[in-house]
N, C-alpha and C positions, 0 to 999 in steps of 0.2 A: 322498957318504957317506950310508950309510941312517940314515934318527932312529928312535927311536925306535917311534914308532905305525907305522910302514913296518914294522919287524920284526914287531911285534903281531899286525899286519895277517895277517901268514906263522902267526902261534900259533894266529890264530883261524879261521883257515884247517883246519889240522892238527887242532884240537878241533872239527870240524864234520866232515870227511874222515879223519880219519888218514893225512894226506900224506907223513908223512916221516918219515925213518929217524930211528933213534935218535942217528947221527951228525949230523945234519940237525940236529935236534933241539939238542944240547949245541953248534954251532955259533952255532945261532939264541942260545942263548941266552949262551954269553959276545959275542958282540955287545952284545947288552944291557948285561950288567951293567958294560961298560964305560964305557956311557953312565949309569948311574944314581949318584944323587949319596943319601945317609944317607937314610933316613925315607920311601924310598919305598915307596909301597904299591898292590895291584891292588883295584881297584873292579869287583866283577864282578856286569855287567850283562846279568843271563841269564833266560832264556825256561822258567822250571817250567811242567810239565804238571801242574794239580789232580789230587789222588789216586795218582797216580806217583809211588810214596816212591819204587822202585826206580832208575826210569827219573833223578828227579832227581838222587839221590843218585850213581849213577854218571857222570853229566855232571858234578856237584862234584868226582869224585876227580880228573876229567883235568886240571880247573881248577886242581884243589891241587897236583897232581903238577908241574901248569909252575910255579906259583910258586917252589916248591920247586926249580926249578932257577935260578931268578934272586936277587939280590940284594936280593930285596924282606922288609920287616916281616913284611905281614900280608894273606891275601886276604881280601875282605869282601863276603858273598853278603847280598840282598834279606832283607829280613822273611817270614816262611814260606815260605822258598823250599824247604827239604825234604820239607814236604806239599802246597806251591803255592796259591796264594793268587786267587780266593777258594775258598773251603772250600764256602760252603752248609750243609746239615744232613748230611754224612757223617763225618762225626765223631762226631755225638752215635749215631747210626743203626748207624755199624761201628767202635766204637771200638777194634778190632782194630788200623785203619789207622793211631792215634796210638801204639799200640803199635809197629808196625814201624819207622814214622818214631824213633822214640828208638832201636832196635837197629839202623837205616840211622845215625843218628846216632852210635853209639858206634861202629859198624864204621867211619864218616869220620877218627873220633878215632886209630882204630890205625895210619890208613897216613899220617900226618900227621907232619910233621918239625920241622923250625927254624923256619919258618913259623905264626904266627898263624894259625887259622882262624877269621872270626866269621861263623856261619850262621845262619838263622832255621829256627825250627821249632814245633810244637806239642808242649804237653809234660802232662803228670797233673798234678791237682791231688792231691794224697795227703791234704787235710787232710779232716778232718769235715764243715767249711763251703765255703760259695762254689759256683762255677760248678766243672764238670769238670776245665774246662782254664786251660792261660794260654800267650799270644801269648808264647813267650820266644824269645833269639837265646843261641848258643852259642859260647863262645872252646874254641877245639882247640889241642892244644900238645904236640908231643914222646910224641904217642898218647893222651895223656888230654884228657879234660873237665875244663878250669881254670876255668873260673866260667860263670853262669848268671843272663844280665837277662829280666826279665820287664813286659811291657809295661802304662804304668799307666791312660793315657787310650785307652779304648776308645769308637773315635766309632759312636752307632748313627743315622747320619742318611744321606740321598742313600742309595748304592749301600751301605753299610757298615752292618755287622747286630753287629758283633765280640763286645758286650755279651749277643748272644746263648747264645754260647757259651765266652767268658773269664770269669776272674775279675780284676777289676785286681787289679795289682800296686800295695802300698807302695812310697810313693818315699823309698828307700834309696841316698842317692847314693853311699855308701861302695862297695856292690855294683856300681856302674855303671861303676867304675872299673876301667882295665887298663895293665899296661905294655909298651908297645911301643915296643922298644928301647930308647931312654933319655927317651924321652915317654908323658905321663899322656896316654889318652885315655877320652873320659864318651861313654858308649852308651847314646843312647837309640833308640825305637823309632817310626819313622812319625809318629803322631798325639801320642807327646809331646812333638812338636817344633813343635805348632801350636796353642799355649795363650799365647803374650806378649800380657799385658796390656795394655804400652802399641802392640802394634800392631793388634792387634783391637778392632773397637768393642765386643763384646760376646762375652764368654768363655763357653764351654760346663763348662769347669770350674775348683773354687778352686783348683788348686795349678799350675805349672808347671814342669816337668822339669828342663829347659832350664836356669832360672834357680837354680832350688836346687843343681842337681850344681854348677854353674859356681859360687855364691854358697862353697858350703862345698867342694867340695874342687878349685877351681880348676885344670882339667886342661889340659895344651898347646892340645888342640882336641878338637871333638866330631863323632862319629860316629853317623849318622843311617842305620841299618837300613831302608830303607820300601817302601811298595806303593802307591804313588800313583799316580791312574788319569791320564789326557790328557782333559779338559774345553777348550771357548771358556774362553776368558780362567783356564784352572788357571796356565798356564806364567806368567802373568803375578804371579799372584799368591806361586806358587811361590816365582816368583825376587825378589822385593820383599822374602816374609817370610824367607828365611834370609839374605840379604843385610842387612838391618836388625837381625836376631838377631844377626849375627856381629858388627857394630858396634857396637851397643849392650853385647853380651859382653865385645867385644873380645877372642872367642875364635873364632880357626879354624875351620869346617864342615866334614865328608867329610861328601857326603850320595848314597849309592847309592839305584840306583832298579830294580826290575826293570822287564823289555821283554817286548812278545807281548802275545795277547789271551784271553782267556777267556771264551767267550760274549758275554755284553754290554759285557764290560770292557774299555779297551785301556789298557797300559801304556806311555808313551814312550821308557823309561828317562830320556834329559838329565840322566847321573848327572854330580856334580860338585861342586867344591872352592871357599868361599868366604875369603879373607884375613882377620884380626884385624880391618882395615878396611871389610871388607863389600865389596870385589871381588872378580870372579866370576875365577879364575884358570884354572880345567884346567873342563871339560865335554866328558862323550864325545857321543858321534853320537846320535840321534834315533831309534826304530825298527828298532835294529840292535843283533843281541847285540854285546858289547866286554867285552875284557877291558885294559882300559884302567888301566893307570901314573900315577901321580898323585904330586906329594911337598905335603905341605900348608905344606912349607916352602923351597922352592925352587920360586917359580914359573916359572920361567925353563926350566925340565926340561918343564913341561907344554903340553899344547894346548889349546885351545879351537874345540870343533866347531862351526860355526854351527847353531843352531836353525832348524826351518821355514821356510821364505819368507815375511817377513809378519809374523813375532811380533816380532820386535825394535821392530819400528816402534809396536807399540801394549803394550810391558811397563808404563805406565802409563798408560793410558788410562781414562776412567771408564766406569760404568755404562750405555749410554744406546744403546737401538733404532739399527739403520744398517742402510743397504741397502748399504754401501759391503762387502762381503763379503770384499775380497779378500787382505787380513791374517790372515784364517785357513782361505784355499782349501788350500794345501799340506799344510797339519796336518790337515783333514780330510781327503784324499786318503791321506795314506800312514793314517786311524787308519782307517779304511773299508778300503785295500788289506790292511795285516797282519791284520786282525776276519777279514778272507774269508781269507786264507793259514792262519791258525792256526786258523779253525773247521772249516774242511775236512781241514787233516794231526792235527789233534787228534782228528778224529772219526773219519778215515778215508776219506771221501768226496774225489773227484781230478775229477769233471766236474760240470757245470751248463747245468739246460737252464729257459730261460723265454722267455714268447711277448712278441715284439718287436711292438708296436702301431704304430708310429711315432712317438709318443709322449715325451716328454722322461723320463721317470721310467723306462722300460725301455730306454731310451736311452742314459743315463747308469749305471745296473746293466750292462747288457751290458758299454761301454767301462771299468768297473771289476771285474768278473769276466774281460776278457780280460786285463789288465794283471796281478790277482792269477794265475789258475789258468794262463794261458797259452792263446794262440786255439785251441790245437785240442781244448781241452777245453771250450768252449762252446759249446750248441746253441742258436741264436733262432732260435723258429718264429711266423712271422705266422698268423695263427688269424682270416681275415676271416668277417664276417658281412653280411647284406645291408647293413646301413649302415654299414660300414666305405667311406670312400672311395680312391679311387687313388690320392691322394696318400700316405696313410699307409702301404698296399701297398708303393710303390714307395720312399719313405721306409723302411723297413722291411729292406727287398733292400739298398737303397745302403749303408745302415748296414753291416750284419753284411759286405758285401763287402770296405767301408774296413777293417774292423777284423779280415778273416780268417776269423771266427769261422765255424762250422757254420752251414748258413741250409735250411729247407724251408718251404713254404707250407702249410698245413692247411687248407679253408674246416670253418665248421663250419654253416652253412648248416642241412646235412642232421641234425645232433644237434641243432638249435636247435629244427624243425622236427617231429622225432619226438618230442622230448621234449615239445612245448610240448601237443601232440593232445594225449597221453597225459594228458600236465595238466589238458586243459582238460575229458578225462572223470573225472578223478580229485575236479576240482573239484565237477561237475555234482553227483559222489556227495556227498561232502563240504558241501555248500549243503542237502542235505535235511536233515542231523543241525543244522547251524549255520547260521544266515540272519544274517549278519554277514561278508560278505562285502566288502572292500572297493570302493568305485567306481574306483580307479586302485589300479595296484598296481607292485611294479619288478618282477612277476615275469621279465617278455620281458626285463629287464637283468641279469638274475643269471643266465638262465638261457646267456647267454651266455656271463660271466663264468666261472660256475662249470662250464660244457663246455669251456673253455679249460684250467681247471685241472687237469680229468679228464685231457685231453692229457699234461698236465707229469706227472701223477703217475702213469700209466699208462706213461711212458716211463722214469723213475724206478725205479719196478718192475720195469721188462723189462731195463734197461740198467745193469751192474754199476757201483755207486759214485757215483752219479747223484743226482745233490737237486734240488726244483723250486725258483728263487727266487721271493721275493713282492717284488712291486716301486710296495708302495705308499710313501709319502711323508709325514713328519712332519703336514705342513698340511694334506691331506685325509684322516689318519688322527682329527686335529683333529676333523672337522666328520660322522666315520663317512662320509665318500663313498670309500667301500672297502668291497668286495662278501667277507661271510665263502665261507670255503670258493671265494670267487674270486680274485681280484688280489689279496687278502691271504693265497692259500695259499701255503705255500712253507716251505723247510727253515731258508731262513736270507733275513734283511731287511734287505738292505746300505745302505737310506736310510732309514729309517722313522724317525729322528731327523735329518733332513736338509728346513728347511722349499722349500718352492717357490722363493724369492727366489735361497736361496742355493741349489738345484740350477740353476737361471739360469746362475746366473755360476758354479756348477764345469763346468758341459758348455762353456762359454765357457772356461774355464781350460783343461781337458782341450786341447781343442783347440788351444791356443799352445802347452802344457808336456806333451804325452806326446813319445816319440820318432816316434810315426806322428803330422803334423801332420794338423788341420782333418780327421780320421777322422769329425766328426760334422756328417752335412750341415747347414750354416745355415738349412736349409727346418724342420731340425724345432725350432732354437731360436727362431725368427720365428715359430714356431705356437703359436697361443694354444691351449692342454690344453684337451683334451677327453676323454670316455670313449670315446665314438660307440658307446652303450647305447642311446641315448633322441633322439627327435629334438622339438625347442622348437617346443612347437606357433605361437609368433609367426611365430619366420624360418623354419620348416619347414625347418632344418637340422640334424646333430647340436648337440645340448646340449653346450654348452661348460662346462666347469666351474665359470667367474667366475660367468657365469650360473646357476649352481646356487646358488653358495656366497655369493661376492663377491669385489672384489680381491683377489688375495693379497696386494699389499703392507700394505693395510689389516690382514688377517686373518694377516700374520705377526706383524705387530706389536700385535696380541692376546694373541696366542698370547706372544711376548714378555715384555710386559703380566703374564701370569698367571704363569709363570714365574719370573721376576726382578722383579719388585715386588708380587707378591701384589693386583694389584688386582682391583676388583668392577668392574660394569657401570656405578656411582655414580665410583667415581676416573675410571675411562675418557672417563664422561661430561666429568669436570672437568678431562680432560687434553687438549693438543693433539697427534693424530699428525703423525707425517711425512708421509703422504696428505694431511691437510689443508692443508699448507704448498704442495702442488703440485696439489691436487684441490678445488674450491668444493662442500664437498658441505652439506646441512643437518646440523641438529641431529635431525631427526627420521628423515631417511637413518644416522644414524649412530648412534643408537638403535636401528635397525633392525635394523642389522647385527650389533652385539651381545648384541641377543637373541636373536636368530636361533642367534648363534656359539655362549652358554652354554644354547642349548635342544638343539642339536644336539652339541655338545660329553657332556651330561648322559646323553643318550643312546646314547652311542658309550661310554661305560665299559664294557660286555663287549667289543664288539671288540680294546679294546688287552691284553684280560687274556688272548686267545687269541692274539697276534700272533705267531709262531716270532723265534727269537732273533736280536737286532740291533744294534749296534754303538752306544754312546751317544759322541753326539759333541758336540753344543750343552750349556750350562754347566746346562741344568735339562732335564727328559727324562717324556714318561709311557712310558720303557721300565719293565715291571712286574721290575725289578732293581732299578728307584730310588722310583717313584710304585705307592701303591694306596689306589685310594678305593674304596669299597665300591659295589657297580653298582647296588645300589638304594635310591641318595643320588641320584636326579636328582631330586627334589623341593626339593633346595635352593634356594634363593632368592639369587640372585645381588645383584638390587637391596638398597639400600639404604630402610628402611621404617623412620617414625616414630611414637616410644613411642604417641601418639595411635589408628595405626594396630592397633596388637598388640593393645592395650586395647581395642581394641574389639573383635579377634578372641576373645578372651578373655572378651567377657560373653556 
């Protein structure tokens, strides 16, 4: 006999295809309602497109239209799901579009029946003061607009601007209240739902939501509108703070999530139901729209979808550097595969072409671009140069064969070669006006780099639907060893928040958990990265990266470091890494290295402010969606320097 989520399974089917009859249809659905028990309700966990009032709002009607034929309360769509979230500055810029969104919003309101609707949307502010607008979510009912909550705590920190263009709302708990069926429920929105005092060490604001609604007008359980992104260690935190809330309430949680990516963002969904007790009872899938059944009072009706591979095992784990990666390879795999899925059907663009080095980093883009777009929509093209060697060549061929994908060879030799002449008359001229010429330069490595790119983008052009990837890497985006307008050109940057250590162990992962096993030959993960731009004048072979930079394990965990505990060159010194525990290195080797890291660090802030758009996956990020420091702040002074010292700058 089918359950429930088996039937679902068939609805969401039919809201993605329109599969089936309207007989079909009323079949599907008294099934259902045979199995559902009072106080059920749909959690609808769906995929807006930014700026598509039209588009989303008609994807809600189908949404409501099925509820409407089940047994259930109430559907309950994301926070801004009607104008899609995030927003950015088009709002302020066409505020036409918050106009429509409210006339998509009363047109939702007409065709809506017995059924609850609670959506999010953006809404005018009408009054004299304040900000434009405000974050509100809407209850629909029997074709009208029955009430209207307005979101109070607007975070402006990481990826979230909100305050840029809300105004908070008063918390008015009386308004946050609704009746569904013969149960009170308190609707709050996202970020009101993450102000508890006693579980945060340190609150961003004096009031919370949460506690006031529940204090004064004590409702069955509460409903959590939100748009929470997928971070390292978010799920953890996620599900500890509404878990703790609901116990400490001793009130219920529905907390929807939306799913898909927007640009830099990704959403998981993991929408889900927490008990009076603070156990986690009903949660849908991961990275998949659902329109998923929940009753927040018969848990026995509902499911529970496992999370990720790997997050269970560290939902409480503390803060603290690990090479041990492999508790959130799966989570970054599918937030990497959806970012590539939905920035391409988002934007329009269906193929992807970038040059395969042999290389770990186009290595592991390729086997993630075959998986999102499908292999015959991927082109790697090897692009040698005279010191490119065989290995990578033929590393290169093996690859794209394992994986299907489109393969040609390019040398570029001959662009390397013409350009370089032409430069080096270009310079001759150029040295008469300026005699400040460098004695070493990277021209001969860019010029490489960036004839490679010419390639991608010249085929880009020619070829409809087409983006070139950039496939540079969290940890040498770090240290600027990434060529502009070369290896970091590209439409879209599917690891650029993904450091070294951990592309390691996902090209190692990939390889045990795609359905095509071991697609990535082991010669390229035994190969220590290199550019093979420059050759070391000691070994008189290519330059290897280490050798450029330094360990990565060292230098992820800097990188770490700066991120997640704010430290200087001064903490670093007084801390012990994980390298040192396995490497005897000095105090003045490791001084070394970290000046080194915040000199070249300092001087890489314009590159990350040009990088094309890329998926934030690690818990802190310099995607410029979340981080901007101003590029000419490398003067800062990392070290640590006493009053003594200043004072005497100062006379």
């Amino acid at each position: 006999m089918e359950n429930i989520y088996e039937l679902t399974s068939i609805i969401e089917k039919d809201l993605e295809e329109a599969c089936l009859t309207d007989t079909e249809r009323n079949q599907i659905a008294e099934k259902i309602n045979t199995r559902l028990a009072k106080n059920s309700i749909v959690l609808a966990q769906t995929n807006p497109v930014s700026g598509d009032v039209e588009g989303n709002a008609r994807k809600a009607s189908k949404w409501i239209k099925w509820a409407n034929k089940l047994n259930v309360e109430a559907v309950i769509f994301p926070e801004m799901y009607l104008i899609g979230y995030p927003i950015g500055d088009f709002i302020d810029r066409f505020p036409i579009i918050v106009e429509e969104n409210e006339e998509w919003l009363r047109a939702l309101a007409k065709i809506t029946g017995k059924v609850k609707v609670i959506i999010g949307f953006v809404q005018k502010n009408t009054d004299k003061y304040g900000k434009k607008f405000y974050n509100s979510t809407a209850v629909l009912e029997n074709g009208k607009i029955t009430h209207i909550i307005r979101k109070s705590l607007l975070p402006t920190y990481a990826e979230f601007n909100d305050y840029r263009h809300f105004e908070p709302a008063k918390i008015d708990s009386e308004t946050r209240i609704i009746n569904i069926n013969d149960k009170k429920a308190g609707l709050i929105i996202c970020e009101d739902g993450w102000n508890d005092k006693d579980f945060f060490e340190k609150n961003l604001y004096r009031q919370d939501p949460v506690e006031i609604v529940v204090n004064e007008q004590h409702p069955d359980y509460l409903i959590n509108c939100s748009s929470s992104i997928t971070r390292a260690k978010k799920e953890q935190l996620k599900h500890n703070m509404l878990s703790f809330a609901a116990q400490k309430h001793k009130t219920p949680i529905v907390y929807v999530n939306q799913v898909g990516s927007n640009d830099n963002i990704s959403f998981e969904g993991g929408s889900r139901v927490y008990d009076a007790e603070g156990n986690l009872i009903a949660m849908a899938k991961s990275y998949t729209e659902q329109f998923f059944i929940v009753n927040p009072f018969q848990p026995q009706q509902n499911k529970v979808y496992p999370l990720p591979k790997g997050l269970e095992k560290t939902l409480n784990s503390q803060k603290a550097f690990t090479l041990d990666h492999e508790p959130d390879l799966e989570r970054t795999y599918l937030t990497i595969i959806q970012s590539i899925k939905d920035y391409f059907k988002k934007t329009g663009f269906k193929r992807a072409v970038l040059g395969l080095s042999g290389g770990l980093d186009s290595t592991v883009c390729a086997t993630l671009l075959t998986d999102a777009l499908g292999k015959e929509n991927v082109l790697g093209i090897s692009m040698p140069s005279k010191i490119t060697s065989e290995e990578s060549k033929s590393d290169a061929k093996k690859l794209a064969e394992n994986l299907g994908i489109n393969f040609c060879e390019i040398p570029i030799k001959e662009m390397y070669e013409t350009t370089r002449t032409k430069f080096d008359n270009i310079f001759c001229t150029v040295q008469k006006q300026w005699n400040c010429r460098y004695k070493e330069s990277f021209t001969n490595d860019n010029i490489q780099a960036r004839s490679r790119a010419i390639i991608l983008w010249g085929i880009a052009n020619e070829f409809e639907s087409t983006l070139p990837i950039a496939t540079s890497d969290k940890s040498e985006l770090y240290m600027g060893y990434a060529t502009i307008n070369g290896d970091m050109s590209g439409g879209f940057a599917p690891i650029a928040d993904v450091s070294k250590t951990k592309l390691f162990a996902l090209a190692k992962w990939l390889n045990k958990n795609r359905t095509v096993k071991n697609a990535i030959p082991e010669e390229i993960i035994a190969k220590r990265p290199g550019a093979e731009l420059a050759i070391n004048p000691k070994t008189q072979k290519p330059l290897l990266a280490e050798e450029a930079l330094m360990p990565y394990e060292f230098l992820d965990e800097v990188i770490w470091r700066v991120e997640n505990l704010q430290q200087s060159i001064f903490d670093m010194m007084e801390s012990k890494f994980l390298y040192e525990t396995k490497e005897n290195i000095t105090s003045e080797q490791k001084l070394q290295w970290l000046e080194k890291f915040f000199k070249r660090m300092s001087t890489a802030l314009y590159k990350w402010s040009i990088m094309p758009p890329s998926p934030i996956v690690d818990a802190r990020s310099i995607n410029k969606a979340e981080y901007n420091q101003p590029i000419i702040s490398s003067k800062i002074n990392y070290k640590k320097t006493t009053l003594e010292y200043k004072i005497s700058k100062l006379s």
